[in-house]
Each structure stands twice: as C-alpha cells, then as structure tokens.
N, C-alpha and C positions, 0 to 999 in steps of 0.2 A: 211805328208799329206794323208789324207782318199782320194782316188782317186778307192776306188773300187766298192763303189755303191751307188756313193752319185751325184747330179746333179753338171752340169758346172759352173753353176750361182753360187750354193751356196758353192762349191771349191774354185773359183775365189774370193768370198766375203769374205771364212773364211780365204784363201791366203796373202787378202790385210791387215786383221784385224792383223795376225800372223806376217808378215812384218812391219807394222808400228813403 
C-alpha cells in the first residue's frame, strides 16, 4: 500500500479495490 503521500480517501478506495 502507497501510504506515503497519497490521501485517506483515495488509500481507502484503492484498499477496498485491492481487497475485493
């Protein structure tokens, strides 16, 4: 996960995509 300089929302969203 890119969690270094990327927003909450768009973590979270690309999170649930990578999850599914």
């Amino acid at each position: 996960m890119h969690v270094l300089s990327t927003p909450p929302a768009f973590v979270l969203s690309q999170d649930q995509t990578l999850r599914k």
